[in-house]
N, C-alpha and C positions, 0 to 999 in steps of 0.2 A: 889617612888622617884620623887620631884619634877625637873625642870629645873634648878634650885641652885643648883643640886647635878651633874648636866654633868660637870664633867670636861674637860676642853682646848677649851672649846666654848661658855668662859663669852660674847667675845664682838657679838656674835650672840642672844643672849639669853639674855643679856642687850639690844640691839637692838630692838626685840621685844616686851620687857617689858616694853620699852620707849614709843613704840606705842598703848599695850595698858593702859599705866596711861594715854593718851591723849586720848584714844577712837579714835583711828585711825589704828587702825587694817585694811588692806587692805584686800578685797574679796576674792584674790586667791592668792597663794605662789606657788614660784618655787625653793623649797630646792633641789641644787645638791654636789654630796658629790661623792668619790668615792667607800665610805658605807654608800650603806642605810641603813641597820640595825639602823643605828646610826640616821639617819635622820627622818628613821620611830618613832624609840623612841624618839624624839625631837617632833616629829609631834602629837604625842598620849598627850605628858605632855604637849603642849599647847590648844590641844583639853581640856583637863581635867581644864586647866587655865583659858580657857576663859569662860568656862562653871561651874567652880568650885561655890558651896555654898556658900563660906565664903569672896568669892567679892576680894581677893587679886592680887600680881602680879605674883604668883606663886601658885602650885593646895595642896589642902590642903591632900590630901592623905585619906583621913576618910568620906568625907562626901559621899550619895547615889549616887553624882551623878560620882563624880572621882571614887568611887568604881565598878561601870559600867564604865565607857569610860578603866579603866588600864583591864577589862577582855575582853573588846570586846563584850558587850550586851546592850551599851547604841543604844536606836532606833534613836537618833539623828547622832550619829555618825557612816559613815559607812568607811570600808577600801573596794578598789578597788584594785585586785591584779591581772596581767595575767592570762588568762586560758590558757595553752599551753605555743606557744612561743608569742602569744598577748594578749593584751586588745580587749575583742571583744564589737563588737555593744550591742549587747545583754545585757552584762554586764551594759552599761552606763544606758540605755534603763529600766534594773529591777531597777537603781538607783532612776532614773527618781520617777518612778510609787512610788518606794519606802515614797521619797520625794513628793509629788503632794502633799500634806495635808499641813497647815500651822503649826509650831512647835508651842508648850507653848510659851509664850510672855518673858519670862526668859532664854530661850534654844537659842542658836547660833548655828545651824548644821554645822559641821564638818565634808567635805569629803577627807580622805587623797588616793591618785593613787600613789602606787607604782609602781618603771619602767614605769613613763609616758608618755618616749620614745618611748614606745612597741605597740602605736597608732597607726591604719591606720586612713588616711586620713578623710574617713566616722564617724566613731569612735571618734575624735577628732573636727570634725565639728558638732557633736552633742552634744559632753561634752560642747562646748564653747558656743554653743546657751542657755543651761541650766545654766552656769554660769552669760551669761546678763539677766537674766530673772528670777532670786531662787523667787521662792514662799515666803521664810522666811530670814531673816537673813541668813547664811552661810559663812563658810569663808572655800575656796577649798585649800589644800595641796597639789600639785605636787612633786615627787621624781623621782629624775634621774641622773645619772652619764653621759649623754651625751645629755647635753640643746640644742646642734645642732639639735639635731633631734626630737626637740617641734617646732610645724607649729610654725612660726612668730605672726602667729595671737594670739594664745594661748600663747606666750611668754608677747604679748604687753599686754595682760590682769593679767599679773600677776609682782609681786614686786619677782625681785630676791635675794635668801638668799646665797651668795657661803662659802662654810663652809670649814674654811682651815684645812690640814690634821695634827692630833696631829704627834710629833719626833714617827720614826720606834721603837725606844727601850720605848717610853711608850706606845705604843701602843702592842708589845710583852709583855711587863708586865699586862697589862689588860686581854690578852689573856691565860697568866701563873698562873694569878689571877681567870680565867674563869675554871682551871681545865684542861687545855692543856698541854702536854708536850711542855720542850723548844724548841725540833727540829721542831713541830707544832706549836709551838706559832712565831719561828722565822720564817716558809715561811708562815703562814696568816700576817704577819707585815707587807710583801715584798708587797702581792697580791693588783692590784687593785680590781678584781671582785669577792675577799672572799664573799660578803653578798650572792652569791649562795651557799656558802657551810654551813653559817654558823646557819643555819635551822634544821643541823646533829648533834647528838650527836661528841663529842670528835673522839670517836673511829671510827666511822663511816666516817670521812675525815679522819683518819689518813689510815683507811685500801685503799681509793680511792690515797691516794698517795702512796702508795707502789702498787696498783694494774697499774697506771700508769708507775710507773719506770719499774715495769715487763713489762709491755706491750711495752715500748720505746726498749726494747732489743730486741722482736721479728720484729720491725717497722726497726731498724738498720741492722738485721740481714736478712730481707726478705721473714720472716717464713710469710706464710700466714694468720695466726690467727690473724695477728693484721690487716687485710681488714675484717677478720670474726665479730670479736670483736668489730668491726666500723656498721657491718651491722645488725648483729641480738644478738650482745653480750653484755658484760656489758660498752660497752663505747654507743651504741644504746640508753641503760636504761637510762644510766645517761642526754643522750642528750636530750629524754624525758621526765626528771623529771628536766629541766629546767639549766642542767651547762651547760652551751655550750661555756662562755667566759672562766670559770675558769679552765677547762681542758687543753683547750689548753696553759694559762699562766704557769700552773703548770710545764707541758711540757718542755714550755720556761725556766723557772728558773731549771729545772734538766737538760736538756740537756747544757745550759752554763755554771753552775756549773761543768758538765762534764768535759769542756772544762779546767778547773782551774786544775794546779798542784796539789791544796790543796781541796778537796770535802767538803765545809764549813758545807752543811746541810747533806746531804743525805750519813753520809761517811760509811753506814755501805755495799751500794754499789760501794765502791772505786772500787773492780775487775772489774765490769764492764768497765771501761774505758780499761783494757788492752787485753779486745778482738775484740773491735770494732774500724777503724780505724776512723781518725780524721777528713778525710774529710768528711767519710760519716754523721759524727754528726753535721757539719756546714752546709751541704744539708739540711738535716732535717729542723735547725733553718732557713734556709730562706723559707724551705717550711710552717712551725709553722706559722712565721711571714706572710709570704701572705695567709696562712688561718683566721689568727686572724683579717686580716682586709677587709676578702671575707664576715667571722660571722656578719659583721654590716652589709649589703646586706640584706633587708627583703626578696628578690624577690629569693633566693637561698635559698635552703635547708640546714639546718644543718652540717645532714651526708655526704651532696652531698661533702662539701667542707672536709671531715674528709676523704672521700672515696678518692678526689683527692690530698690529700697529703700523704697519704698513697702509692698509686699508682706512683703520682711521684717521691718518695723521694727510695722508691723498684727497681724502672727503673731509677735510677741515672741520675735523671736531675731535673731540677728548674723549678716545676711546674708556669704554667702562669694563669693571673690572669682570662680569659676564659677559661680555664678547664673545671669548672665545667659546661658548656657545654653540652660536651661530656658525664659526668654521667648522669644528670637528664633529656636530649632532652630522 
């Protein structure tokens, strides 16, 4: 699939193409989106474009070199993707070395960083030194759903691309179209931080929502498992294999759902609502909400902030935004 074939993101993609019919392609880009998936695959078909055989404004699909860049084996082209919950030194560092050599006099190296938010400072002061100084030609890809938190410096080296988001009901349909059920395809519509789920097969998010809605009833009700489940259980696993924003949004969207007369998505646990009372479900969402914006905190633990909403939403009160504190000192 070339760039021609994204749809709801011609004026981006015309944008680019305009730059390079004039060979003005800038060094490094800062694509944010609030999917990357989406961005990342933008980022691969222009790798594939600029470096394409057949010299066009879009990648021709057939030739060796776009047949390497769409599997991920071209040596030119490398993806940068968190290890953990960051981008470590190390990573930019093998880049480096990777790169040290001068490419074919035909080749444009292509490095695209996903989540390249997920930078420490160190980390980022040494991508940006290797960006003023490439050995060869290269043109750097940044992705991220939150440009705040790219150093300034590393912003001012880069042309920003912001990629407006297609209507929620074509965006459901794409996902219906991907083999999703509709109850699935309508709360991925809603999500801003889907592109951690959507790495899974189908069934494999559908069972982490429903393992969430079970777990929101022991979290309402007090039972202990859901501190357990936080610690060494499957909400632990998950935080370790990288969902940390989209759990907690999930959360959010079922527990206000809750709140509605009418259960739009989730109605096959309508009962739920008539054994838990109401206030205790509005606690919860303000404690949700001060965790989801404790998770952009590098300097906090994950779980720390899942242990402290847990805890305060069980001890009926409105956890504060130092809590977490007290779990991780």
């Amino acid at each position: 699939m070339g760039m021609n074939e994204m749809i709801g993101h011609e004026r981006e993609i015309n944008w680019l193409q305009a730059a390079m019919k004039q060979k003005r392609l800038a060094h490094a880009y800062l694509f944010t989106d609030n999917n990357q998936v989406k961005t990342k695959q933008l980022a691969i078909q222009l790798a594939k474009t600029i470096n394409c055989e057949q010299g066009d404004t879009d990648a021709c699909d057939t030739c060796t070199t776009c047949v390497q860049i769409e599997h991920g084996n071209h040596p030119d082209v490398l993806t940068i993707q968190p290890d953990g919950a960051y981008i470590k030194i190390d990573q930019v560092r093998n880049m480096q070395e990777t790169f040290r050599y001068r490419a074919p006099d035909h080749i444009t190296r292509v490095l695209i960083i996903e989540s390249a938010d997920r930078m420490r400072v160190e980390t980022a002061n040494s991508l940006l030194k290797f960006l003023e100084e490439p050995i060869s030609p290269m043109v750097a890809i940044l992705l991220t759903d939150k440009k705040e938190r790219i150093l300034p410096t590393i912003q001012s080296r880069c042309q920003w691309v912001r990629f407006s988001s297609l209507p929620a009901h074509i965006q459901q349909q794409k996902f219906i179209d991907d083999g999703f059920d509709q109850t699935t395809a309508h709360l991925l519509s809603q999500m801003q931080y889907r592109d951690e789920l959507l790495q899974l097969e189908s069934q494999e998010i559908e069972q982490i929502f429903q393992n969430l809605i079970t777990w929101s009833k022991a979290l309402l009700t007090g039972d202990e498992s859901a501190l357990l489940d936080v610690q060494v259980g499957w909400i632990a696993n998950e935080l370790e294999q990288g969902r940390i924003h989209s759990l907690i949004e999930i959360l959010l969207i079922w527990l206000k759902e809750w709140m509605k007369k009418e259960i739009a998505i989730f109605t096959e646990h309508r009962s739920l609502r008539m054994r838990v009372k109401e206030e205790n479900v509005m606690l919860a969402i303000d404690n949700a909400l001060i965790a989801s914006r404790l998770l952009h905190k590098m300097e906090i633990s994950n779980q720390a902030v899942w242990e402290q909403m847990v805890i305060a939403t069980q001890e009926m009160r409105k956890s504060k935004q130092d809590d977490w504190h007290m779990i991780i000192m």
